[in-house]
Chimera marker file (.cmm) of the C-alpha trace (Angstrom):
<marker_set name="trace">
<marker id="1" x="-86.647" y="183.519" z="-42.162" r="1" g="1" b="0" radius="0.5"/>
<marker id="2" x="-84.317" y="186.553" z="-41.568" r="1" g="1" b="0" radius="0.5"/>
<marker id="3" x="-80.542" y="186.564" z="-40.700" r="1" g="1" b="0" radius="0.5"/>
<marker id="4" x="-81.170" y="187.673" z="-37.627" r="1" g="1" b="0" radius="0.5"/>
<marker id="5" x="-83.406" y="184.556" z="-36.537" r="1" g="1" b="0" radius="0.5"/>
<marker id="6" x="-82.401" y="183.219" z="-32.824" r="1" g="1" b="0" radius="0.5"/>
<marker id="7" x="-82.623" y="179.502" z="-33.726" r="1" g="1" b="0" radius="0.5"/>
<marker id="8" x="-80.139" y="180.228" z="-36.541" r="1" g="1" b="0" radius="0.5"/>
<marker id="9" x="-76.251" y="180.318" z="-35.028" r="1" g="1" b="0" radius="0.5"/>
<marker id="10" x="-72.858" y="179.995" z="-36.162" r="1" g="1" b="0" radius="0.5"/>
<marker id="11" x="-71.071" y="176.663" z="-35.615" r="1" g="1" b="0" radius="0.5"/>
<marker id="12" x="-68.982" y="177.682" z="-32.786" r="1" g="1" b="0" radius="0.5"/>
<marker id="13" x="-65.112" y="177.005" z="-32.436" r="1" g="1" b="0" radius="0.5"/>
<marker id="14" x="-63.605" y="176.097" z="-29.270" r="1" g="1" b="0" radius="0.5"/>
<marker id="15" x="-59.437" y="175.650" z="-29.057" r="1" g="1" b="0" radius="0.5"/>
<marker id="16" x="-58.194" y="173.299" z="-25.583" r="1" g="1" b="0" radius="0.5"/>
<marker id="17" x="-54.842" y="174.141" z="-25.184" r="1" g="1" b="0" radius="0.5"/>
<marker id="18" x="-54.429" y="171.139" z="-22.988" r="1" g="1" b="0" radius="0.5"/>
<marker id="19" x="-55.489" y="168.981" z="-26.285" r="1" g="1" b="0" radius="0.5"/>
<marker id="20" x="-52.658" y="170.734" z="-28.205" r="1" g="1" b="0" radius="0.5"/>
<marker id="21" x="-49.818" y="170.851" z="-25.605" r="1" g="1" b="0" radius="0.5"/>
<marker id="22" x="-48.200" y="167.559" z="-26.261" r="1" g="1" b="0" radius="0.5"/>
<marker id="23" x="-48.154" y="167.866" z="-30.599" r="1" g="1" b="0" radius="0.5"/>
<marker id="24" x="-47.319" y="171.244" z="-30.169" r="1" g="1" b="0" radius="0.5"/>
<marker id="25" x="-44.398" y="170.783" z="-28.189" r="1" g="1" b="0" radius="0.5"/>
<marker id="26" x="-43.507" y="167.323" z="-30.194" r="1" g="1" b="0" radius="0.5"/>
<marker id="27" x="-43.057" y="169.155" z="-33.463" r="1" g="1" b="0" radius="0.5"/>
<marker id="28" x="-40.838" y="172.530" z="-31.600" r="1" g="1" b="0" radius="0.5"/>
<marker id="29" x="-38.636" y="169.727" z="-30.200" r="1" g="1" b="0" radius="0.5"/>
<marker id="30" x="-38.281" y="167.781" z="-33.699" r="1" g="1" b="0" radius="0.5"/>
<marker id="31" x="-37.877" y="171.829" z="-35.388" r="1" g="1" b="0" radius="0.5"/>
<marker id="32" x="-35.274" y="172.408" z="-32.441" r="1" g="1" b="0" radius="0.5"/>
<marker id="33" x="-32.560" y="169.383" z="-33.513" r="1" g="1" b="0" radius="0.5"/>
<marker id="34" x="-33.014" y="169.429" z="-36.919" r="1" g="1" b="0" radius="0.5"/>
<marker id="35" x="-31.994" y="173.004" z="-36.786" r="1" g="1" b="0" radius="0.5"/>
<marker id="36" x="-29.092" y="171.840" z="-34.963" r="1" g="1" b="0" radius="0.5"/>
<marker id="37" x="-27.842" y="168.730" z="-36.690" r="1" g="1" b="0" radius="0.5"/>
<marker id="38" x="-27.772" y="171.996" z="-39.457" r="1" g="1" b="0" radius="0.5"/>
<marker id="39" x="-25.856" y="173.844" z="-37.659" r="1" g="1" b="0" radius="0.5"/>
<marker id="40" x="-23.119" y="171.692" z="-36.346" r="1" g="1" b="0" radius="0.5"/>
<marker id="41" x="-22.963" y="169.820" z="-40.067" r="1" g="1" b="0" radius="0.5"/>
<marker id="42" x="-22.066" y="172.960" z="-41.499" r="1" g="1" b="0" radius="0.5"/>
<marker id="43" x="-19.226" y="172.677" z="-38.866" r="1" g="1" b="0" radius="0.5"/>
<marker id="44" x="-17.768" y="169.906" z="-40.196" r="1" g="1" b="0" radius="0.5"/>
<marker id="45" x="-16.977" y="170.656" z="-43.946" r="1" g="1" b="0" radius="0.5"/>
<marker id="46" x="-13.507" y="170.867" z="-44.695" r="1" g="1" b="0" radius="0.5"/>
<marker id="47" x="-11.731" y="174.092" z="-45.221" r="1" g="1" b="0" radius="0.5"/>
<marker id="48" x="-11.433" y="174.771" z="-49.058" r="1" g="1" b="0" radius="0.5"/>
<marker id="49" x="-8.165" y="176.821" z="-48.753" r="1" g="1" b="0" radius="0.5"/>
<marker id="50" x="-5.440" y="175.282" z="-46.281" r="1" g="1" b="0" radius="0.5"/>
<marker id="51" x="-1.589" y="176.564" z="-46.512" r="1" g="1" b="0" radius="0.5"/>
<marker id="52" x="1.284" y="175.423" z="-45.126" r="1" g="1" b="0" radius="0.5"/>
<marker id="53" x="5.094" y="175.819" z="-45.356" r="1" g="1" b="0" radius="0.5"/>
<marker id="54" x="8.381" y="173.210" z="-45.768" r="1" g="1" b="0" radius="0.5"/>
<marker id="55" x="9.741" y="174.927" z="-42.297" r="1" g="1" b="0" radius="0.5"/>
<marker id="56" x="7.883" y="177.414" z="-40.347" r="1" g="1" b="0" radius="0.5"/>
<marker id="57" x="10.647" y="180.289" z="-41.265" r="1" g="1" b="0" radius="0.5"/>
<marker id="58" x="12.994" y="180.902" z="-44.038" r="1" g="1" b="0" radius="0.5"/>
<marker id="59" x="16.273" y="181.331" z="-43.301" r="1" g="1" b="0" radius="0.5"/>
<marker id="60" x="18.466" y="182.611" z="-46.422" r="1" g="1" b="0" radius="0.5"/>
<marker id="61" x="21.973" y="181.355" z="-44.915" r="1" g="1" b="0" radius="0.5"/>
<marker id="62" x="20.806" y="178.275" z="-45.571" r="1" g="1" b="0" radius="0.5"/>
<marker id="63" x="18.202" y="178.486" z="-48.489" r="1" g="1" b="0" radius="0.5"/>
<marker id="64" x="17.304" y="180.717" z="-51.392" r="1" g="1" b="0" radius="0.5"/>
<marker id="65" x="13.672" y="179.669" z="-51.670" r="1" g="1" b="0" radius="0.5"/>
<marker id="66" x="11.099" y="178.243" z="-49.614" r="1" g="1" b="0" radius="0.5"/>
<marker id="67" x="8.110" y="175.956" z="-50.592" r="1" g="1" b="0" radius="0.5"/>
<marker id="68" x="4.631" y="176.770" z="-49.859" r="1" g="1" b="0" radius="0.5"/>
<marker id="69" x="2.120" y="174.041" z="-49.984" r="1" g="1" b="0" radius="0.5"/>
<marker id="70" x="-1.931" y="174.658" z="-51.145" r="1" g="1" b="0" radius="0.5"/>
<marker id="71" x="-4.151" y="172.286" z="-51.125" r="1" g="1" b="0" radius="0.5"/>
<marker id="72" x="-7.708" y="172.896" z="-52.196" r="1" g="1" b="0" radius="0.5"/>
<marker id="73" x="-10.886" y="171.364" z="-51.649" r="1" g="1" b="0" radius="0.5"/>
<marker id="74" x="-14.486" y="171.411" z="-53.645" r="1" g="1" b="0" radius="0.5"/>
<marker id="75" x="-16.829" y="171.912" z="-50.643" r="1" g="1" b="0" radius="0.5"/>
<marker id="76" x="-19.420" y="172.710" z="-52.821" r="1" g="1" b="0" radius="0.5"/>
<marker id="77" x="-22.515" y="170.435" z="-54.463" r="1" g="1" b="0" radius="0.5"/>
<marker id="78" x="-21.574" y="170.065" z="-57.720" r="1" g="1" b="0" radius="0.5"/>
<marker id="79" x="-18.218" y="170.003" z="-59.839" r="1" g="1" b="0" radius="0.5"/>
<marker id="80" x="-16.452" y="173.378" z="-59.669" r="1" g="1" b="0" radius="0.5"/>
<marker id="81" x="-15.330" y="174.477" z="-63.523" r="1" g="1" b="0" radius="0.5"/>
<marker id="82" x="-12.619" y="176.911" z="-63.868" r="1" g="1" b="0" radius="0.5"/>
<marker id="83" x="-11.569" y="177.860" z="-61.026" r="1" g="1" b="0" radius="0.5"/>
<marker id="84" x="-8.312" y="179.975" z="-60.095" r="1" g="1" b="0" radius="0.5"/>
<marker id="85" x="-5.734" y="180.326" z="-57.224" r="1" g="1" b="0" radius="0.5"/>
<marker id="86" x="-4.121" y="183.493" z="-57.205" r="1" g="1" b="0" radius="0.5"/>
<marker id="87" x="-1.037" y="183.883" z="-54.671" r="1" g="1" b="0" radius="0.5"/>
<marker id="88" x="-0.107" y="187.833" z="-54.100" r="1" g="1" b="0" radius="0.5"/>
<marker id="89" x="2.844" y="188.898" z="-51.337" r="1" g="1" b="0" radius="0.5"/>
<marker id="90" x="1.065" y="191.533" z="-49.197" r="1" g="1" b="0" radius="0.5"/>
<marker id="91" x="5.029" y="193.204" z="-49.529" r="1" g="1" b="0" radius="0.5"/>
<marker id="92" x="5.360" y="192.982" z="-53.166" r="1" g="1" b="0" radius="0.5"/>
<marker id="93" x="8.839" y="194.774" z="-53.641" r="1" g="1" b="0" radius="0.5"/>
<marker id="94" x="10.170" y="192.174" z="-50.936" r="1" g="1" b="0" radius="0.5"/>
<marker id="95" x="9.397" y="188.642" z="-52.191" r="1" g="1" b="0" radius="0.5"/>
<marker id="96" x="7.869" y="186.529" z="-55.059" r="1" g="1" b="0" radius="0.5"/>
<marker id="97" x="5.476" y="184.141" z="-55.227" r="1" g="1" b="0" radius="0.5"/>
<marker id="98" x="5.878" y="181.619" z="-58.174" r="1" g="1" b="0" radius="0.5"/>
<marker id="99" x="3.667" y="180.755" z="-59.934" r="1" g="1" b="0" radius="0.5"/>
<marker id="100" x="0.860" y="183.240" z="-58.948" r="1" g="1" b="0" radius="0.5"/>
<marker id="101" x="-1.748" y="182.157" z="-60.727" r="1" g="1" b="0" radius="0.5"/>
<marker id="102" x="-2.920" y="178.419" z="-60.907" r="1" g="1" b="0" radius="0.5"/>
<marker id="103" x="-6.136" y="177.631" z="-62.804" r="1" g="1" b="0" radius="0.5"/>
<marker id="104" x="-7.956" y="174.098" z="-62.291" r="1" g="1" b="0" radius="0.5"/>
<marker id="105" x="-9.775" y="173.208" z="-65.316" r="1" g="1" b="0" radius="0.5"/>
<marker id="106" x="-12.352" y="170.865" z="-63.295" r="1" g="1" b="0" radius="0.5"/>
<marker id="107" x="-12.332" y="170.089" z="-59.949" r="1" g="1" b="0" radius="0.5"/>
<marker id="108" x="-14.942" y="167.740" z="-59.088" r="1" g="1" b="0" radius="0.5"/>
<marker id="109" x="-17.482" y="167.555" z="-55.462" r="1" g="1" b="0" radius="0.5"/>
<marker id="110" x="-15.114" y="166.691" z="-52.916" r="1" g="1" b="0" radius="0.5"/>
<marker id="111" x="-12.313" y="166.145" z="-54.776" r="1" g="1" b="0" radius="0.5"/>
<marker id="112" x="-8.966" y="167.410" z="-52.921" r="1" g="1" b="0" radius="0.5"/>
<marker id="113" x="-6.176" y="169.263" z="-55.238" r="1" g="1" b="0" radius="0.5"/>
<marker id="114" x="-2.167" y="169.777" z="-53.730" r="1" g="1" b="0" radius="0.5"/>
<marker id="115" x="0.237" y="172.576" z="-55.271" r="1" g="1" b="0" radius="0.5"/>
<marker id="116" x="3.532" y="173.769" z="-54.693" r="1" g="1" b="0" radius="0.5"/>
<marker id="117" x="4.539" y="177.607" z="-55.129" r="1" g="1" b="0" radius="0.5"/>
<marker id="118" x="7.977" y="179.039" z="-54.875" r="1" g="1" b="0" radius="0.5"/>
<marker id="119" x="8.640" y="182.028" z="-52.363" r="1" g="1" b="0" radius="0.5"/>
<marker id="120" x="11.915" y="183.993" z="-52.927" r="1" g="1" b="0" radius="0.5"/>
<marker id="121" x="13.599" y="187.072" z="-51.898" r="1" g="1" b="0" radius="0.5"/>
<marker id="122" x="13.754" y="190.050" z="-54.230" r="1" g="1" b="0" radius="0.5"/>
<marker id="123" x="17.098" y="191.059" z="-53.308" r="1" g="1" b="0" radius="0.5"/>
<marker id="124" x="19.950" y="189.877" z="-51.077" r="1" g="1" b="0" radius="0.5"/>
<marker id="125" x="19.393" y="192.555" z="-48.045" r="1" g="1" b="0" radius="0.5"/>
<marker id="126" x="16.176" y="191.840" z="-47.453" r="1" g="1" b="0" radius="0.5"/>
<marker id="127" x="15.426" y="192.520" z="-43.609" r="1" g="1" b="0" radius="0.5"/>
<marker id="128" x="14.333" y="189.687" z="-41.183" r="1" g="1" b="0" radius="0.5"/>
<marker id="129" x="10.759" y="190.065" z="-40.409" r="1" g="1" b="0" radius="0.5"/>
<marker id="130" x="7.660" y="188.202" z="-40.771" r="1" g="1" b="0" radius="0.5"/>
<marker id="131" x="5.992" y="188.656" z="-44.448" r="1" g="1" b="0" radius="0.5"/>
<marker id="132" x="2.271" y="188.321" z="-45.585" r="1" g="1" b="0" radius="0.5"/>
<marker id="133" x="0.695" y="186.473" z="-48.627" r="1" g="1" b="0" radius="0.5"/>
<marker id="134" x="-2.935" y="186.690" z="-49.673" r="1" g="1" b="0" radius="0.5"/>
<marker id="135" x="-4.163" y="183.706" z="-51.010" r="1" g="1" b="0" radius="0.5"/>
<marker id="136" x="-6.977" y="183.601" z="-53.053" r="1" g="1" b="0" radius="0.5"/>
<marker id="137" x="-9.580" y="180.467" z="-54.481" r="1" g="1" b="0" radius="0.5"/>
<marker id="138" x="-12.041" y="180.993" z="-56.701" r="1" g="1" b="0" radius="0.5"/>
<marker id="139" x="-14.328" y="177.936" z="-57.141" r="1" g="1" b="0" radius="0.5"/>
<marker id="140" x="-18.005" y="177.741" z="-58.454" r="1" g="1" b="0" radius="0.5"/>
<marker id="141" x="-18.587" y="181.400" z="-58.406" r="1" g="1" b="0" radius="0.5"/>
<marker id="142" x="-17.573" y="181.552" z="-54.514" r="1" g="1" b="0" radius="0.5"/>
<marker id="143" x="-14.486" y="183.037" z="-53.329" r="1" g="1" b="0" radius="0.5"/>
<marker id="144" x="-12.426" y="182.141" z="-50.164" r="1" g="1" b="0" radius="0.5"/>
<marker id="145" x="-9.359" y="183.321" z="-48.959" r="1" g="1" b="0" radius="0.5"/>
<marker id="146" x="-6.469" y="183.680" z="-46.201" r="1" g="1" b="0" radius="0.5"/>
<marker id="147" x="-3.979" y="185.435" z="-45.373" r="1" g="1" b="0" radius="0.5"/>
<marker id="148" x="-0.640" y="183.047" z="-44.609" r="1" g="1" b="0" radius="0.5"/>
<marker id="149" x="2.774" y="184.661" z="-42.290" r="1" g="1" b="0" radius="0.5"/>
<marker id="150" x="6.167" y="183.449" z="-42.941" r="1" g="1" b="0" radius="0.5"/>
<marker id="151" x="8.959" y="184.452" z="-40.780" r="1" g="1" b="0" radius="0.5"/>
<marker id="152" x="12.270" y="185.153" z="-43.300" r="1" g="1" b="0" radius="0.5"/>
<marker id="153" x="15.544" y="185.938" z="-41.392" r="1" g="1" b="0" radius="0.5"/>
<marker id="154" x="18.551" y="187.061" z="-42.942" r="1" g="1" b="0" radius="0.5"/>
<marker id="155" x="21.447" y="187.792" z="-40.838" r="1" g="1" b="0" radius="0.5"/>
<link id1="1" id2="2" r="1" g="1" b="0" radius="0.2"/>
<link id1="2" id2="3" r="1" g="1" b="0" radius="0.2"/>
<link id1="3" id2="4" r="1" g="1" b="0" radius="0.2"/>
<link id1="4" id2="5" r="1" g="1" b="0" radius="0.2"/>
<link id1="5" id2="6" r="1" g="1" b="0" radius="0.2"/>
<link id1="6" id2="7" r="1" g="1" b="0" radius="0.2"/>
<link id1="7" id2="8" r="1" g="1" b="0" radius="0.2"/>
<link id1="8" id2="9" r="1" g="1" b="0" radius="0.2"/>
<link id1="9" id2="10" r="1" g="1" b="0" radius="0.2"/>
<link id1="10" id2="11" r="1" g="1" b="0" radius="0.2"/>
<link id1="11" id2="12" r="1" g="1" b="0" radius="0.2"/>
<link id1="12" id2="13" r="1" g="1" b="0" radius="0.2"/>
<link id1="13" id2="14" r="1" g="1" b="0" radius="0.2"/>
<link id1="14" id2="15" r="1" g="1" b="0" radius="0.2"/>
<link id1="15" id2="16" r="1" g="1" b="0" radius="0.2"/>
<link id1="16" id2="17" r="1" g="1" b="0" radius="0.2"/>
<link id1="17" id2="18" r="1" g="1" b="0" radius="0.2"/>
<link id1="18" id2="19" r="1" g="1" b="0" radius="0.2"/>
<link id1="19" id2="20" r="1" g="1" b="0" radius="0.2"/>
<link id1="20" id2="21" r="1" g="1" b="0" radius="0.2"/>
<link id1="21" id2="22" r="1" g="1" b="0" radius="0.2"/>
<link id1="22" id2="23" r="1" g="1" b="0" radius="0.2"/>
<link id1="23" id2="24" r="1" g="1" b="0" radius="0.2"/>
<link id1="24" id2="25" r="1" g="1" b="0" radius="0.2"/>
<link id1="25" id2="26" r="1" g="1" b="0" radius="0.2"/>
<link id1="26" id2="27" r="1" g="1" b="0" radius="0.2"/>
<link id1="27" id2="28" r="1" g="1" b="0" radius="0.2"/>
<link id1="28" id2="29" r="1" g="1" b="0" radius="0.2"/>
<link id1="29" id2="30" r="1" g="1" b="0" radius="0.2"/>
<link id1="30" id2="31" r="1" g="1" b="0" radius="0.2"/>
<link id1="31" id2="32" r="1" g="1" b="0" radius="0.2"/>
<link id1="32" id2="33" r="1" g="1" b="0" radius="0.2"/>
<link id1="33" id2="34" r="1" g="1" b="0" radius="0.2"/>
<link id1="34" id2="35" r="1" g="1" b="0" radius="0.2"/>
<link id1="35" id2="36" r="1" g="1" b="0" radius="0.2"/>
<link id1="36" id2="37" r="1" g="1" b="0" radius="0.2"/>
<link id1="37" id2="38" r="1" g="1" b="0" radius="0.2"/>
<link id1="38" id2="39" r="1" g="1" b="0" radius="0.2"/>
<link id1="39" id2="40" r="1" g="1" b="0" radius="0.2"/>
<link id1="40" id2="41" r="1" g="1" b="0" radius="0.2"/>
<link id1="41" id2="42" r="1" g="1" b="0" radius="0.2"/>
<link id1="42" id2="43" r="1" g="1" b="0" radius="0.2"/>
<link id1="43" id2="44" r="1" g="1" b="0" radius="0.2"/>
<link id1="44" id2="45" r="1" g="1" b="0" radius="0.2"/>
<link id1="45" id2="46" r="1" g="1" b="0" radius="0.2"/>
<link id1="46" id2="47" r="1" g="1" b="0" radius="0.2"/>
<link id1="47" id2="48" r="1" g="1" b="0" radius="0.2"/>
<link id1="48" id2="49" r="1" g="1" b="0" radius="0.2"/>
<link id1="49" id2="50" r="1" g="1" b="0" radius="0.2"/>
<link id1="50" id2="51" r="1" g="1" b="0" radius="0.2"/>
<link id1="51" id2="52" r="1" g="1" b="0" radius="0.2"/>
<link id1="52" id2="53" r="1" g="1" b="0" radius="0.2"/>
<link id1="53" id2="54" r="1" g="1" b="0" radius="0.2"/>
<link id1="54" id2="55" r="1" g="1" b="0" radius="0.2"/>
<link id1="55" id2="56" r="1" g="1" b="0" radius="0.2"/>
<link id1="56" id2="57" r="1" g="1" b="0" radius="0.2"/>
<link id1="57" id2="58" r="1" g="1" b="0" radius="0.2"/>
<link id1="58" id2="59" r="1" g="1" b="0" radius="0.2"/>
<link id1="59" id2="60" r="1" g="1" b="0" radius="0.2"/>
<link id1="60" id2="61" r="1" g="1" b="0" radius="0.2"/>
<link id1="61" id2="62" r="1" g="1" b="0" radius="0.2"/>
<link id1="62" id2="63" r="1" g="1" b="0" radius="0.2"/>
<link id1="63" id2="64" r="1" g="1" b="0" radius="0.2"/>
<link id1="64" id2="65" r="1" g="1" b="0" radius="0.2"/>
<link id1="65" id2="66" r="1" g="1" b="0" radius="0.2"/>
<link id1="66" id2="67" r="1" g="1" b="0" radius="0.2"/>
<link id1="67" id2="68" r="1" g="1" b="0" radius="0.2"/>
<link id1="68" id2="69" r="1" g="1" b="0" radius="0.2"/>
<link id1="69" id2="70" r="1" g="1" b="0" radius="0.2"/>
<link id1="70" id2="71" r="1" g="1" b="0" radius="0.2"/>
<link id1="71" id2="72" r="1" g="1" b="0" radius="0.2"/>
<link id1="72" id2="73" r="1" g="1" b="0" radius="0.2"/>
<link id1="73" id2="74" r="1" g="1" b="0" radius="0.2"/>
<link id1="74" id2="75" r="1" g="1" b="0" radius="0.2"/>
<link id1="75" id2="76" r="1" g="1" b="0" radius="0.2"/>
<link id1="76" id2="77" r="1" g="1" b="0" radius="0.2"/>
<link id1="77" id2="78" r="1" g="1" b="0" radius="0.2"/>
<link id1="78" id2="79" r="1" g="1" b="0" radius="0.2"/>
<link id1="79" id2="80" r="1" g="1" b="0" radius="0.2"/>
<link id1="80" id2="81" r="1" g="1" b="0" radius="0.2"/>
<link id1="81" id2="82" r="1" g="1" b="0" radius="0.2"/>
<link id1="82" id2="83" r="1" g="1" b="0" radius="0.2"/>
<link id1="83" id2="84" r="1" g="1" b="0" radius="0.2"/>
<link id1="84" id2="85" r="1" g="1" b="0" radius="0.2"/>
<link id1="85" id2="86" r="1" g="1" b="0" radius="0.2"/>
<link id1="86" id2="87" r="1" g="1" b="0" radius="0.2"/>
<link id1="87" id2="88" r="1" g="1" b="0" radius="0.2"/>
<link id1="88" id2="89" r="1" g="1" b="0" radius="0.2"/>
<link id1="89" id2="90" r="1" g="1" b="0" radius="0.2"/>
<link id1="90" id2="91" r="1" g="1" b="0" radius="0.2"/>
<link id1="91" id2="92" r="1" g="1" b="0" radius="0.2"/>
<link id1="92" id2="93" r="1" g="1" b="0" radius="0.2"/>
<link id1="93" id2="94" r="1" g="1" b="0" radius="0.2"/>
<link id1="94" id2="95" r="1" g="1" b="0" radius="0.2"/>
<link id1="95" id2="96" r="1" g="1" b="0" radius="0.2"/>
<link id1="96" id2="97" r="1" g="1" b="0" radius="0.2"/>
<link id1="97" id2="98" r="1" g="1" b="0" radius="0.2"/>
<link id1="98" id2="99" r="1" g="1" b="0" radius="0.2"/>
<link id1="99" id2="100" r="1" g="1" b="0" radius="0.2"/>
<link id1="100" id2="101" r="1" g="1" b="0" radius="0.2"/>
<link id1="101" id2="102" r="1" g="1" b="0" radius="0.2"/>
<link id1="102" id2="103" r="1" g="1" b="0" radius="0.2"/>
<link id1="103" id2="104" r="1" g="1" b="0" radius="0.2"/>
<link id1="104" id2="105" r="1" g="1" b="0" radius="0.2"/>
<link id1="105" id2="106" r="1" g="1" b="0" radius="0.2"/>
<link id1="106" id2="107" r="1" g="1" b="0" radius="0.2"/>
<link id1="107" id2="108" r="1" g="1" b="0" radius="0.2"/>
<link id1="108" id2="109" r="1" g="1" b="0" radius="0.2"/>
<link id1="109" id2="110" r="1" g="1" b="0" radius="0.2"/>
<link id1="110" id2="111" r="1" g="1" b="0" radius="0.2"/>
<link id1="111" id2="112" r="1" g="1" b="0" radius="0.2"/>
<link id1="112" id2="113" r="1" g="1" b="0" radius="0.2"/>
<link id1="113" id2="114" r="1" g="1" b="0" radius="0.2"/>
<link id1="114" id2="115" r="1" g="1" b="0" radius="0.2"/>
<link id1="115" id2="116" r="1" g="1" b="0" radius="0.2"/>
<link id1="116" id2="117" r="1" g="1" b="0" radius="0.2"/>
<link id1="117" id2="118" r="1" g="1" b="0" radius="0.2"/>
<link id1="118" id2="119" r="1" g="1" b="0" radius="0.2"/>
<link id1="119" id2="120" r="1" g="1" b="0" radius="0.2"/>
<link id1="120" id2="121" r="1" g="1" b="0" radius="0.2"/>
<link id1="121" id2="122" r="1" g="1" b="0" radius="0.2"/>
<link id1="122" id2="123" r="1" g="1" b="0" radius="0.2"/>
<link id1="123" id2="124" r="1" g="1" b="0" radius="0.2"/>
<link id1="124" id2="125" r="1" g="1" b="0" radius="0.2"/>
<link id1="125" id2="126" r="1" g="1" b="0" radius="0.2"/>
<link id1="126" id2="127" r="1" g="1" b="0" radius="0.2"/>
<link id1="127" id2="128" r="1" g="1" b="0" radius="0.2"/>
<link id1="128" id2="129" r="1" g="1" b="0" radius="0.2"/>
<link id1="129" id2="130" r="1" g="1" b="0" radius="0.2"/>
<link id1="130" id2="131" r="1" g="1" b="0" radius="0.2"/>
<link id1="131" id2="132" r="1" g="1" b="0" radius="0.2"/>
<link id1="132" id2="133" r="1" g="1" b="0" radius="0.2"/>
<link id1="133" id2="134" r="1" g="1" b="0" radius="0.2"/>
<link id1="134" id2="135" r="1" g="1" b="0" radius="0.2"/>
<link id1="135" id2="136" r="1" g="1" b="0" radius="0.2"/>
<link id1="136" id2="137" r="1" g="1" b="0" radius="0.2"/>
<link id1="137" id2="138" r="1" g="1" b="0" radius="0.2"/>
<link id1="138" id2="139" r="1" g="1" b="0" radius="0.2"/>
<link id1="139" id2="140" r="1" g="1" b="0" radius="0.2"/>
<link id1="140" id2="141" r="1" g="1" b="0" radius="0.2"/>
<link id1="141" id2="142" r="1" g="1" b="0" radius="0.2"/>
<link id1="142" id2="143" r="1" g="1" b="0" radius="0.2"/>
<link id1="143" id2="144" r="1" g="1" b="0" radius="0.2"/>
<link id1="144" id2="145" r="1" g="1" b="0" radius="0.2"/>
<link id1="145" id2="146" r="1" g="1" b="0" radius="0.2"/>
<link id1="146" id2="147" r="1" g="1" b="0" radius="0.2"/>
<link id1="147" id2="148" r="1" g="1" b="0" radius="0.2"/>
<link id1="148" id2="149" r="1" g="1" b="0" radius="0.2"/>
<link id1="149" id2="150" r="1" g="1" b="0" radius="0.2"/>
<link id1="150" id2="151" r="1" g="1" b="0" radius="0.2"/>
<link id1="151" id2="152" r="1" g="1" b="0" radius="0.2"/>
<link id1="152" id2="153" r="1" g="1" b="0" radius="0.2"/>
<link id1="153" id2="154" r="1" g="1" b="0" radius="0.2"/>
<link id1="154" id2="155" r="1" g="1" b="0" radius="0.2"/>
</marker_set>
């Protein structure tokens, strides 16, 4: 018998499309929404890093300092050791941030933290403008940050 005997053949492979259509299109739909329930969960964490002020602008007729609220969240999977928030004034020779450096020992999954930090003019004649602050959280080897405006008038 040789190889190339006619009554020997290869078992022969046929592929129906119209056999495959429905499963084929079953699992691209199930691939489809689980990509999206992804995609819109990752929509709805919380944000790790939200600021906001006692009054939306500092007036020094009335005040010498205002109060600037953080509160920090552990969006991540596991409990977040050491981490640090670090507040720096975009002007530095204009106003002061106190304290400007806050470090959380443990801060578990989920687990929501509040601080208070001090904002105060350097000196009396400081003009009336809007002033930055970079805020900065560093959590679980991930950084996030944002960059908060407060309006200061002195007339």
């Amino acid at each position: 018998m040789s190889i190339y005997d006619e009554t020997k053949s290869l078992p022969k492979f046929s592929f129906s499309y119209a056999k495959w259509k429905f499963p084929l299109m079953a699992v691209i739909t199930v691939l489809i929404i689980v990509f999206l329930i992804v995609s819109f969960s990752s929509l709805f964490k919380p944000d790790p890093l939200m600021v906001s002020f006692e009054k939306p602008s500092f007036d020094l007729s009335e005040r010498q300092s205002l109060l600037m609220k953080i509160v920090v969240v552990n969006i991540l999977e596991e409990d977040a050791v050491d981490s640090v928030i670090t507040i720096t004034p975009v002007d530095k020779d204009s106003i002061s941030v106190f304290p400007e450096e806050v470090s959380i020992p443990v801060l578990g999954k989920g687990e929501t933290r509040k601080y208070d930090f001090n904002i105060r003019p350097l000196f009396e004649g400081i003009p009336s403008g809007n002033y930055e602050i970079e805020i900065e959280f560093v959590s679980g080897g991930k950084t996030f940050s944002k960059r908060a405006s407060i309006y200061i008038k002195n007339d």
